[in-house]
C-alpha positions, 0 to 999 in steps of 0.5 A: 782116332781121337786123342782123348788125353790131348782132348782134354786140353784146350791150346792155352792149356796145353802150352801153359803146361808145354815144359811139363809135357817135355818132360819123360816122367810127366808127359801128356798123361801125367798133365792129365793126371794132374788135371783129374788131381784134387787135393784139400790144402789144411792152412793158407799160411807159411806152408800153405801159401808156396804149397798152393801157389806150386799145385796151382801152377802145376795144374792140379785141377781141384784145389781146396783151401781152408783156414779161418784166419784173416791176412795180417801184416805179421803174416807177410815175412813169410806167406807169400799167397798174400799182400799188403793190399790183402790186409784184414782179408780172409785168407782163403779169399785172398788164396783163390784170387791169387791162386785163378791168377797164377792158373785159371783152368783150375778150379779153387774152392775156399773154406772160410771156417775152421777144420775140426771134429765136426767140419773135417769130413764134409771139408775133405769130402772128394778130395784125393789127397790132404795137405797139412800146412797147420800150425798146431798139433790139434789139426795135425792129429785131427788130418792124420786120423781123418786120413787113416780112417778114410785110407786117404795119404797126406803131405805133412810139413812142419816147421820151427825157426831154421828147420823143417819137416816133410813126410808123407803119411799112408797107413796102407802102406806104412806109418802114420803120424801117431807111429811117430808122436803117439802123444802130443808133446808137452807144454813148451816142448814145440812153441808156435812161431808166434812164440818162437819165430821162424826164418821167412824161407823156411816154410817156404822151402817146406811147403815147396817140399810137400807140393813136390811130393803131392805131385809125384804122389799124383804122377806115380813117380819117384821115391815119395816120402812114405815111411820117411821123415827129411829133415831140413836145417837151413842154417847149416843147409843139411838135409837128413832123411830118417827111415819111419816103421808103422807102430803095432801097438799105434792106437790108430792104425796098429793091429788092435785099433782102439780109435775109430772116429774122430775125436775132440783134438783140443781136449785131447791135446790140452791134456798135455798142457798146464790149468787154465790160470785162475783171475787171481793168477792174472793182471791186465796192463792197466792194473799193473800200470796202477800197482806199479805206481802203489805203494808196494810195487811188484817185481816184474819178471821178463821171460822172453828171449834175449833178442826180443830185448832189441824190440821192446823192454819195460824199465826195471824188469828182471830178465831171465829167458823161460827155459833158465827159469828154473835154474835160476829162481835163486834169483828171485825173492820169494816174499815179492808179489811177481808179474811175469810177461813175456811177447803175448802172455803165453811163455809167461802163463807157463812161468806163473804154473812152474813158479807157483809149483815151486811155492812162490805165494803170488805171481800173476801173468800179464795178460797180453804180455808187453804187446798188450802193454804197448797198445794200452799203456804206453803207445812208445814201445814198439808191438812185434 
């Protein structure tokens, strides 16, 4: 008789996937499993790039990847789905080229738009299996909650600077990722690597991570993360997993639900987050440039960690990283106007909120922070 399994396989594929088939727990039928597989990647950055390039090789047979980003040099440190020769490129684009590069029998599917309230159903729709390899926390509770509500599982990951998350999210059996952050955190509390920066291998190590368990998901084998949460630190190499419990009283997936379709996730999150600054609280690079050469310059105040000394610094500047702020606003005189900066003009918006709560009368945010300075002041400093 026919083998239909084997039948499914040209020659090529079957020996591309000839050291999968040796092994016990994968096997012909697993390879099949794999084959029939789809599973929608949410990001082609850190995470999303080994995560795409694993599942491809593997031999997934529908892989959807979506972002509305395009590649940038800043981004090569770590996404290794991309190159120097796919600058300025989407990334989806640059992904399906090198994803049908790496695997040909599979099928890839790029999304060049953003995943959202009013995207993500029509996105996600045929797929078995999500991956999140975002970046903000308004995508990670938008793929949960679209995951719980369809009775989809995802793979999460996460990372910041040395360390990492991995788990995997089925509310049917188990917790969801509101079980384990019921709110966003606040304002800060989890900067992006844009603010904070991130060890290139991390998110490689961590993206690897979520497509091995989407593989054992797949296969129906092993011990998947499913009310587990590992826990990667890879500047002391330690690995911990911490056991996970569904919340009954979860807004989502607990005994009395209180949410039953997909919300506006910005907003939601931006509850968490300071005011907007208003004009007044704001000062370009060219106006500062004209204040500092006026008769009663302001003080300038450089938020940004120590290290980002070594880059690039504006003369005179008070240094005091944000998370000594407030300890440390004995060192400020209250009756000189500030400018506050930091890398791009994020930390320092939270420091121009916290001091003018604390009663000092003027304090602006340099828009752009020291980059912007540098691209339109004085083109010696250095952008990072």
């Amino acid at each position: 008789m026919l083998d239909m399994t084997k039948s499914n396989f040209s020659q090529d594929e079957l020996y591309r996937y000839s050291r999968h088939l040796m092994v016990p727990e994968i096997g012909l039928d697993g390879q099949a499993k794999l084959k029939a597989a789809s599973v929608l990647i949410v990001g082609a950055g850190g995470l999303g790039s080994p995560a795409a390039l694993f599942l491809a090789a593997a031999g997934v047979g529908r892989i959807g990847i979506v972002d509305d980003d395009v590649v940038d040099s800043s981004n090569l440190q770590r996404q290794v789905l991309h190159g120097s020769s796919q600058i300025g490129r989407p990334k989806v684009e640059s992904a399906r080229e090198r994803m049908l590069d790496v695997n040909p029998f599979i099928q890839v599917e790029a999304y060049l738009e953003s995943f959202d309230e009013k995207t993500a159903e029509r996105i996600a729709s045929g797929y078995d299996l999500l991956l999140d390899c975002s970046d903000n926390f308004a995508t990670r509770y938008l793929i949960n909650d679209l995951c719980v509500l369809t009775r989809r599982p995802e793979v999460y990951g996460a990372i910041y600077r040395f360390e990492g998350q991995v788990s995997v999210f089925d509310a049917t059996q188990g917790a969801c990722y509101r079980c384990l952050f019921p709110e966003p955190p606040p304002e800060g509390a989890a900067p992006a690597c844009g603010e904070a920066g991130v060890f290139s291998i991390t998110p490689g190590i961590i993206g690897t991570l979520q497509a091995v368990e989407a593989l054992k998901h797949i296969l129906g084998i092993g011990d998947v993360l499913v009310n587990k949460l590992l826990m990667v630190d890879t500047l002391f190499m330690s690995f911990r997993t911490i056991n996970l419990k569904k919340n009954a009283s979860c807004p989502l997936c607990g005994t009395t639900p209180q949410i039953h379709a997909l919300i506006d996730y910005p907003a939601f999150c931006a509850a968490e987050l300071g005011e907007p600054l208003t004009t007044d609280q704001m000062i370009s690079p060219r106006e500062l440039k004209l204040a500092l050469e006026g008769s009663q310059p302001p003080l300038l105040l450089d938020v940004r960690s120590e290290v980002e000394l070594q880059v690039s610094r504006l003369p005179g500047a008070l240094h005091i990283p944000a998370e000594q702020l407030a300890e440390r606003m004995g060192e400020l005189d209250r009756s000189c106007p500030l400018v506050v900066f930091c890398r791009n003009g994020t930390r320092s918006r939270r420091a121009v909120h916290l001091l003018t709560e604390a009663g000092f009368p003027k304090v602006q945010n340099l828009t752009g922070g020291i980059n912007a300075w540098a691209r339109e002041v004085d083109r010696t400093l250095f952008e990072y």
